[in-house]
C-alpha positions as a Markdown table, in Angstrom:
| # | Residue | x | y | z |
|---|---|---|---|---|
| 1 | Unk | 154.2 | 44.4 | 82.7 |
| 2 | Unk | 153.6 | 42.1 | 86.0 |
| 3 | Unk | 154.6 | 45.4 | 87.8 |
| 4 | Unk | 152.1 | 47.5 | 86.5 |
| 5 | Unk | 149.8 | 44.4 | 86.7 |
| 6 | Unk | 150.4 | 44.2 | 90.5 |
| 7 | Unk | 150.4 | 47.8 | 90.9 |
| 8 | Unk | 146.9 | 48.1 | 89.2 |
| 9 | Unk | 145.8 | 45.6 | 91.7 |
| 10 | Unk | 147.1 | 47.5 | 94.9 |
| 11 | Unk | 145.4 | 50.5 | 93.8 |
| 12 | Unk | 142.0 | 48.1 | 93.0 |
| 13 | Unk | 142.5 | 46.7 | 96.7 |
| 14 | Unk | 143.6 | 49.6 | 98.4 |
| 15 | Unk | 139.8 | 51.3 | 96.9 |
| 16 | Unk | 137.7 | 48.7 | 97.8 |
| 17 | Unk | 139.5 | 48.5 | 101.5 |
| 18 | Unk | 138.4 | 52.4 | 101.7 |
| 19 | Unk | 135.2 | 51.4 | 100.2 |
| 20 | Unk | 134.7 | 48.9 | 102.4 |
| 21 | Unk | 135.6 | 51.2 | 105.4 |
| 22 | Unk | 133.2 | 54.2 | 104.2 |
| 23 | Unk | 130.5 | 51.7 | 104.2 |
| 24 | Unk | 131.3 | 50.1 | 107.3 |
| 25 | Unk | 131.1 | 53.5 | 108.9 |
| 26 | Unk | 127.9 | 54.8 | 107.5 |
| 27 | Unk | 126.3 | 51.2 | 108.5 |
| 28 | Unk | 127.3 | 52.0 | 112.0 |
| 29 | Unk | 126.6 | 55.4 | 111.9 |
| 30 | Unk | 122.9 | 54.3 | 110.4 |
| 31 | Unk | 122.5 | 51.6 | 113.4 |
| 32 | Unk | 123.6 | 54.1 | 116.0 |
| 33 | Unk | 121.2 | 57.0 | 114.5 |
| 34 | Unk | 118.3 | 54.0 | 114.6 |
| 35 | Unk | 119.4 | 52.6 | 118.2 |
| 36 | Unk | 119.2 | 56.2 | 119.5 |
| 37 | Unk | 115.5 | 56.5 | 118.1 |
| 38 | Unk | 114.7 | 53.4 | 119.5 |
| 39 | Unk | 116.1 | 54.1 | 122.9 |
| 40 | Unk | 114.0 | 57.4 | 122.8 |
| 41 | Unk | 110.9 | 55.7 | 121.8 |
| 42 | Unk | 111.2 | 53.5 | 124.4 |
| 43 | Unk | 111.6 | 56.5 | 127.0 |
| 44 | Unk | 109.2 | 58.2 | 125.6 |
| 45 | Unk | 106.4 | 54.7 | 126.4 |
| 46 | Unk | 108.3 | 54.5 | 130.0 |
| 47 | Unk | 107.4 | 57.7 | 131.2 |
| 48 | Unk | 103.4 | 57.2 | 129.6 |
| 49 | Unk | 103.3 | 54.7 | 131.3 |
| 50 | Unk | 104.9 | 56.2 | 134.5 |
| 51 | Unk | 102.7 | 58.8 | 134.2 |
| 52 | Unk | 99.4 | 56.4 | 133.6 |
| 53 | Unk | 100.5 | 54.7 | 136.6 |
| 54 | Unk | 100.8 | 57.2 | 138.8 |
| 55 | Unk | 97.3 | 58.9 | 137.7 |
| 56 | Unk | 95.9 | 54.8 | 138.0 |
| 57 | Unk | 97.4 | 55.5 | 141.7 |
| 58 | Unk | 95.8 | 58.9 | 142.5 |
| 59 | Unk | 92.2 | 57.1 | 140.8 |
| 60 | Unk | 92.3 | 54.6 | 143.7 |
| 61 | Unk | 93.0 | 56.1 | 146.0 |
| 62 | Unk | 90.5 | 59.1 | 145.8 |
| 63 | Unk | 88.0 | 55.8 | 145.4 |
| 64 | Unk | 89.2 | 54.0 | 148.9 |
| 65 | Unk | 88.9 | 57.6 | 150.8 |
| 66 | Unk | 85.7 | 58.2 | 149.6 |
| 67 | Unk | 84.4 | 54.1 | 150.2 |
| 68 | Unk | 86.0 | 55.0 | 153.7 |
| 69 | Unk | 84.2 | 58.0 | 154.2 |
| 70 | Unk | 81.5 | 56.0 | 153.1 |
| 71 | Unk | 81.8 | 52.6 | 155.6 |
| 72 | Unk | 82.1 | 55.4 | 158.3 |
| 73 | Unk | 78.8 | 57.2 | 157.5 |
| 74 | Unk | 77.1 | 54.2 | 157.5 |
| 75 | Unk | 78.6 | 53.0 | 160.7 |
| 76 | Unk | 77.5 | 55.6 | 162.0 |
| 77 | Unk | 74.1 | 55.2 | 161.1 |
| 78 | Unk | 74.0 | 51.7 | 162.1 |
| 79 | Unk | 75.4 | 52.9 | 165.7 |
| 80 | Unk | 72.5 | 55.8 | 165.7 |
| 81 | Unk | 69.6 | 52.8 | 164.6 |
| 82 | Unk | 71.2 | 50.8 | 167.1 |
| 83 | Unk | 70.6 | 53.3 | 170.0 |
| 84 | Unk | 67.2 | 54.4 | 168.6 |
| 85 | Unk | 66.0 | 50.8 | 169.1 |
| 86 | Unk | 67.4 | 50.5 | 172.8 |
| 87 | Unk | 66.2 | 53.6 | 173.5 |
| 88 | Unk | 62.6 | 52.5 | 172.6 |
| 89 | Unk | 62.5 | 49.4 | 173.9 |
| 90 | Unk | 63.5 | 50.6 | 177.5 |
């Protein structure tokens, strides 16, 4: 009777070990499968960003070529208002 007692209770153990185990594995399987969406999200947001950046980048510099182009014209202009007012007071 204690045999088959004992034996009932291996076989009771012995399922919820495997139990345990099945669970264990679809836990990590279910924290891997959310990890990996995670790490894509957040290369997904690093290259929007990237890419922000870099059109941020292109935006300023277009503007400082064209306030260059800009400072130059009007240097100019001063030099040409500068020489208009020698030349008429000599």
């Amino acid at each position: 009777m204690q045999e088959h007692h004992f034996s009932l209770l291996q076989r009771e153990t012995e399922k919820l070990r495997n139990d345990i185990d099945k669970m264990r594995s679809e836990l990590r399987y279910e924290i891997d499968k959310v990890t990996a969406g995670q790490r894509l999200d957040l290369n997904l947001e690093r290259g929007r960003i990237r890419d922000e950046l870099a059109k941020q980048n292109a935006e300023t510099n277009e503007l400082t070529n064209k306030l260059d182009r800009e400072i130059h014209a009007l240097r100019a202009q001063l030099e040409a208002a500068k020489y208009d007012v020698i030349k008429y007071c000599i």
